[in-house]
C-alpha positions in Angstrom: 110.1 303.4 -17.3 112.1 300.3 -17.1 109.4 298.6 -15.3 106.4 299.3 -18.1 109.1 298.6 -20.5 110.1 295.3 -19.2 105.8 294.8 -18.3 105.2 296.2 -21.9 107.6 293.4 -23.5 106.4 290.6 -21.2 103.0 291.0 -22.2 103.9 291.4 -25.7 105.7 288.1 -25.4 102.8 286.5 -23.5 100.1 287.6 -26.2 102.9 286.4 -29.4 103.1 283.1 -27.5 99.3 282.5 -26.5 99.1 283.5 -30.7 101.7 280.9 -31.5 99.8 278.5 -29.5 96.5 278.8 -30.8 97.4 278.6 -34.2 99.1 275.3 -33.3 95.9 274.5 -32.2 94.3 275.2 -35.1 96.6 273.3 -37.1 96.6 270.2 -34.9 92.7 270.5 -35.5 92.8 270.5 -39.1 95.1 267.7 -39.1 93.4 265.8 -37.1 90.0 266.4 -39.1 92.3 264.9 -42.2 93.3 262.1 -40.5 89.7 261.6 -39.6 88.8 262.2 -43.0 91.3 259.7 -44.5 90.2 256.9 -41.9 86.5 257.8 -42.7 87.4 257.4 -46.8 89.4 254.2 -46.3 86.8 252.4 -43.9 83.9 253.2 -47.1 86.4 251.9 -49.6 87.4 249.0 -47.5 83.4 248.4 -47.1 82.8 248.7 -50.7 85.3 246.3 -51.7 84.1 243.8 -49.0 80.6 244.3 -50.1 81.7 243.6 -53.6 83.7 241.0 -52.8 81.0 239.4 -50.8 78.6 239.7 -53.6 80.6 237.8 -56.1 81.4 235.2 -53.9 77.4 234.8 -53.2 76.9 232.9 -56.5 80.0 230.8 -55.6 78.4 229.9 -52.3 75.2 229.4 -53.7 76.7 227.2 -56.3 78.2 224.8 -53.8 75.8 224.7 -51.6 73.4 223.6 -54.8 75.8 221.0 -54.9 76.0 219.9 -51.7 72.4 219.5 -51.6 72.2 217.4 -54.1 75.4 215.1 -52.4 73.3 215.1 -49.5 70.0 214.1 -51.1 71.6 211.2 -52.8 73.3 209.8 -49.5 70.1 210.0 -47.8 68.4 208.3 -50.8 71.1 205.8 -50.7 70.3 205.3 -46.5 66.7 205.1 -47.7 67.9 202.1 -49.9 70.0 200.4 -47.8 66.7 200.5 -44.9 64.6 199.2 -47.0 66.8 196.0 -47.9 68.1 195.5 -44.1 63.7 195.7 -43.6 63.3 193.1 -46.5 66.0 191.0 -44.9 64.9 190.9 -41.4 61.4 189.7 -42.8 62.5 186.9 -44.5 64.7 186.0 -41.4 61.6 186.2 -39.2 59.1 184.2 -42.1 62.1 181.5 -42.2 62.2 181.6 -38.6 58.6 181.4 -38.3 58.5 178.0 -40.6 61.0 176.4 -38.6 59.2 176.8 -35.6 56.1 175.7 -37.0 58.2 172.6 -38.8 59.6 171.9 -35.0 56.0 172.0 -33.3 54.6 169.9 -36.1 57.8 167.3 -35.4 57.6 167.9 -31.7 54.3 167.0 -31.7 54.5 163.6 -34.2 57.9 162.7 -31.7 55.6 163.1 -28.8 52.2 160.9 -30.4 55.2 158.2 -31.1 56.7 158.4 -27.8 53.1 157.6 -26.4 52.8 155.0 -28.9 55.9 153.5 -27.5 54.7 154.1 -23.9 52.1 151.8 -24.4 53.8 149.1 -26.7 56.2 148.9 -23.3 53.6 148.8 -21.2 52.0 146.1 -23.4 54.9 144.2 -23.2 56.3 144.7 -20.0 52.3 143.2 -18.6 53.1 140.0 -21.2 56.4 140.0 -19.5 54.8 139.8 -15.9 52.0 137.5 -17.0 54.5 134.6 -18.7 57.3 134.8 -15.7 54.0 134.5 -12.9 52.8 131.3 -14.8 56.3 129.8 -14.9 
C-alpha cells in the first residue's frame, strides 16, 4: 500500500497545486481587467478634459485670429497705399521725362535750322572770300 499511498498523495498534491494555480489565474485576470479598467477611465477623463480644454481655448483662438485679420487687412491696405503713390510717382517721372524730351527735340531741332543757317552764312562768305583774293 505504500505505493497507492505515495500515488494517492502525489495526485492529491498535483490536483491542490493545478487548484492553486488556477485561482492565481483567476486573480491575475481580474487584476488585469482593473488595470484595464482604470487605463480605460483615465484615457475618457484625460479626453474630456482635453476636449474641454480645447473648447475654451476655441474663443481664445478665434479671438486672435479676429485680430490678426484685421493687422493683416490694414498692412495690405497700407501696401495698397504705398502702390498707388510709387504708381503716381513713376508717372510724373515719365510726363517730366516726356517734356524734356520733347523740350530737347524742339531745341535740337532750332540748334540744327541755326547751324544750317550758319552753313550757309560761311559758305557766303567763304565765296566773297575766294572772289576778292582772285581779283587781287
Amino acid at each position: 500500500m505504500g505505493l497507492a499511498s505515495e500515488m494517492k498523495n502525489l495526485t492529491e498534491e498535483l490536483l491542490s497545486s493545478f487548484t492553486n494555480r488556477i485561482k492565481e489565474n483567476e486573480n491575475l485576470v481580474l487584476e488585469v481587467q482593473k488595470t484595464m479598467d482604470g487605463f480605460r477611465k483615465e484615457h475618457q477623463e484625460m479626453a474630456k478634459e482635453m476636449n474641454a480644454s480645447f473648447a475654451h481655448d476655441k474663443a481664445g483662438r478665434e479671438k486672435n485670429e479676429i485680430a490678426r485679420m484685421k493687422d493683416f487687412n490694414a498692412l495690405m491696405k497700407s501696401i495698397g497705399d504705398d502702390i498707388k503713390g510709387i504708381n503716381i510717382e513713376v508717372q510724373t517721372i515719365k510726363n517730366s521725362t516726356a517734356g524734356m524730351l520733347d523740350d530737347l527735340l524742339q531745341n535740337r531741332v532750332q540748334a540744327s535750322a541755326e547751324w544750317s543757317k550758319m552753313q550757309k552764312a560761311m559758305t557766303q562768305i567763304r565765296k566773297s572770300e575766294r572772289t576778292i583774293r582772285k581779283s587781287n
